[in-house]
Backbone as CSV, one residue per row, in Angstrom:
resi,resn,N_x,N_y,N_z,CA_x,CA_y,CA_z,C_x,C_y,C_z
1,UNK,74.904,112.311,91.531,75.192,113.216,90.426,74.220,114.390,90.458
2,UNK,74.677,115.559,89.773,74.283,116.741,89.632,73.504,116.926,88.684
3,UNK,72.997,117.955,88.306,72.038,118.174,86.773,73.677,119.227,86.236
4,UNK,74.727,119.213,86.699,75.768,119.535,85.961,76.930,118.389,85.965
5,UNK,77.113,117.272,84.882,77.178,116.160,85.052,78.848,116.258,84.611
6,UNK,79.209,117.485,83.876,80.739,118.641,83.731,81.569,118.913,84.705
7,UNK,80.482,119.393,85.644,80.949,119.879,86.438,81.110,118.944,87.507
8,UNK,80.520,117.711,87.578,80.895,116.726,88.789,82.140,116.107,88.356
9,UNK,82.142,115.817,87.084,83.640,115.217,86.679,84.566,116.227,87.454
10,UNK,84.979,117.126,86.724,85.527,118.219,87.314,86.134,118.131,88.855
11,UNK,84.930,117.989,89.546,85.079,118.024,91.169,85.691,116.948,91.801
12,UNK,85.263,116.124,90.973,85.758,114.414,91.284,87.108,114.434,91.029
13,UNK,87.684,115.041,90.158,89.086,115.166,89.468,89.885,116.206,90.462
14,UNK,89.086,116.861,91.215,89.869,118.244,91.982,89.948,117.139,93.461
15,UNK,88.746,116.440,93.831,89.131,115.757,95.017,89.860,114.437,95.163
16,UNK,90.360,114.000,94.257,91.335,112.814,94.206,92.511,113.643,93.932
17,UNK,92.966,114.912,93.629,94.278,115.666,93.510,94.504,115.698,95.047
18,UNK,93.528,116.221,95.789,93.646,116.825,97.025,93.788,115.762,97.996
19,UNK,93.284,114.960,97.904,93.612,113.089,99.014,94.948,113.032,97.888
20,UNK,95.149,112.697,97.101,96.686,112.725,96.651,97.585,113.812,97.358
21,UNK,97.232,114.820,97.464,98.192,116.090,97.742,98.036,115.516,99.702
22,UNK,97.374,115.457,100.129,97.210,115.314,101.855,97.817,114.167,102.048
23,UNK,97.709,112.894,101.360,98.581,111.481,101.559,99.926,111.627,101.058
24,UNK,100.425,112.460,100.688,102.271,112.865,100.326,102.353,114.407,101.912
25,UNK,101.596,115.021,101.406,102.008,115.705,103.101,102.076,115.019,104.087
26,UNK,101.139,114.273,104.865,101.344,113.220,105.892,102.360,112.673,105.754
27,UNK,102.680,112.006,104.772,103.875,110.602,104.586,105.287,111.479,105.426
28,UNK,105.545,113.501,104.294,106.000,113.968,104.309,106.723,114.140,105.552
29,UNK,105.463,115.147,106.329,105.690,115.266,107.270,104.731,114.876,108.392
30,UNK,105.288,113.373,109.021,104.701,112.483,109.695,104.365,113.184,111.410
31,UNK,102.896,113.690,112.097,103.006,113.703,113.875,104.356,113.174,114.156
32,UNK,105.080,114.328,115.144,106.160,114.255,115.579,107.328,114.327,114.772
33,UNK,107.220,115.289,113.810,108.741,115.919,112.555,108.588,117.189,113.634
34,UNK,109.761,117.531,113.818,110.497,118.831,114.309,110.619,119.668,112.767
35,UNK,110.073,121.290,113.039,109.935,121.939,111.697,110.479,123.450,112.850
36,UNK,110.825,123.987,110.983,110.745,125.423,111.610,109.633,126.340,110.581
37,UNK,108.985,127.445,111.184,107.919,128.241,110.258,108.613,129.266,109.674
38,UNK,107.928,129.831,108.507,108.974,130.595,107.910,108.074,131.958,108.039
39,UNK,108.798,133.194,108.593,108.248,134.524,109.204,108.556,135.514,108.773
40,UNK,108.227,136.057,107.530,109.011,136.800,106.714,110.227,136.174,105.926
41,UNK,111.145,137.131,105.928,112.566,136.278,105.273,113.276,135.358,105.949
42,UNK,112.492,134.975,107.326,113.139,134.246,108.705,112.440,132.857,108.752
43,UNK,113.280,131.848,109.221,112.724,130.657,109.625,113.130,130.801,110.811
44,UNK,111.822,130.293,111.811,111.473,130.815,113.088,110.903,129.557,114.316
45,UNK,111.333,129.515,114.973,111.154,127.907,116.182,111.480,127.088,116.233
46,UNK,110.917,126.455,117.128,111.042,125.069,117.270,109.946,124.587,117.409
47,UNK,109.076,123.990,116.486,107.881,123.242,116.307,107.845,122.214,115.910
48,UNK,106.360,121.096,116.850,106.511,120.004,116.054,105.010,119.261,115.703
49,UNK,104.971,118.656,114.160,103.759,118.087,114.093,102.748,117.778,114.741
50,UNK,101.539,117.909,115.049,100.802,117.534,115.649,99.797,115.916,114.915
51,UNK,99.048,115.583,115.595,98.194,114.748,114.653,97.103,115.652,113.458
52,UNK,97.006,115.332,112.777,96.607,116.142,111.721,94.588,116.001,112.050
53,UNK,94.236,116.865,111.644,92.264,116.613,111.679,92.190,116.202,110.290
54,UNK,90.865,115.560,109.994,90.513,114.959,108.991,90.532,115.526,107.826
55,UNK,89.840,117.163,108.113,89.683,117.322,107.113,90.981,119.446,107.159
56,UNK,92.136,118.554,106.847,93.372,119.835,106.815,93.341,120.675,105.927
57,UNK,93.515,120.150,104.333,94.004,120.493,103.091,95.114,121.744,103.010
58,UNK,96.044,120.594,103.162,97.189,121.654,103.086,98.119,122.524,104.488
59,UNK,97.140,122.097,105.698,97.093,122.956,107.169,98.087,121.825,108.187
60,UNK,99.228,122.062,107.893,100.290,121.305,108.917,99.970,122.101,111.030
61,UNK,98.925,120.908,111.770,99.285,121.677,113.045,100.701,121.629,113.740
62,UNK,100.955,122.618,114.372,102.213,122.595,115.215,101.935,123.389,116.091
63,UNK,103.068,122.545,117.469,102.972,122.908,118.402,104.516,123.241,118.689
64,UNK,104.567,124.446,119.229,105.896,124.930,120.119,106.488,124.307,120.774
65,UNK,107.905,123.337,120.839,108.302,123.012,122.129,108.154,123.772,122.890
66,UNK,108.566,125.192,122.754,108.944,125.851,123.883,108.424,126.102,124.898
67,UNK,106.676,126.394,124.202,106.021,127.531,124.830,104.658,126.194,124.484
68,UNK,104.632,125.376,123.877,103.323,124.716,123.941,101.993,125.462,123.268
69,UNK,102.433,126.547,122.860,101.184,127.299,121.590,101.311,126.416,120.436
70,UNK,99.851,126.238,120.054,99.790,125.410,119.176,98.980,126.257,117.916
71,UNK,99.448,125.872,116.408,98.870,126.758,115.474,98.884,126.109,114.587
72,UNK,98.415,126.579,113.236,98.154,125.491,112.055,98.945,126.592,111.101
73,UNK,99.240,125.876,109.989,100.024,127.064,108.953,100.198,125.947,107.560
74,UNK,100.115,126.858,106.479,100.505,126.056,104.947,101.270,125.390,105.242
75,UNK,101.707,124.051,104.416,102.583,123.376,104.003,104.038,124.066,103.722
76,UNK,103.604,125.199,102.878,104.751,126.236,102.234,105.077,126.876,103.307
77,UNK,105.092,127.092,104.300,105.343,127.513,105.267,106.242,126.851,106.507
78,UNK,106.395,125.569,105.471,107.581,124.727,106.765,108.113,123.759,105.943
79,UNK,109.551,124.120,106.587,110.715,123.174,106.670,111.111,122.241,108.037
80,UNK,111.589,121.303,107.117,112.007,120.129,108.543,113.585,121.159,109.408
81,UNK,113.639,120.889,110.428,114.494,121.697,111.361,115.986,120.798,110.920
């Protein structure tokens, strides 16, 4: 604990949202979902999940079938194909 004992509640309450919010993305969209990214008014590729790093929040990796470039992007930023 902190000498701001407010403000740790607080934080404690923001990081059990966020392991809540990352354990429904995963479930969501499980390594190996085929997605497309959305590029302007366009949904764009053929991408697919990667294994996720520990610490994402919110950062779906994907990799290109096509082309094998691999990139990270919001959640809001992809639909299943």
């Amino acid at each position: 604990m902190s000498q701001f004992p407010h403000i740790d509640k607080l934080n404690d309450a923001a990081r059990a949202a966020r392991d809540k919010c990352e354990s429904a993305l995963r479930e969501a969209l499980p390594p190996g979902t085929r997605v497309e990214i959305k590029a302007g008014p366009e949904w764009i590729g053929k991408y697919e999940v990667q294994e996720y790093q520990r610490f994402s929040y919110g950062q779906v990796p994907l990799k290109n079938v096509d082309t094998g470039v691999e990139r990270r992007v919001g959640y809001q930023q992809v639909r299943k194909a």
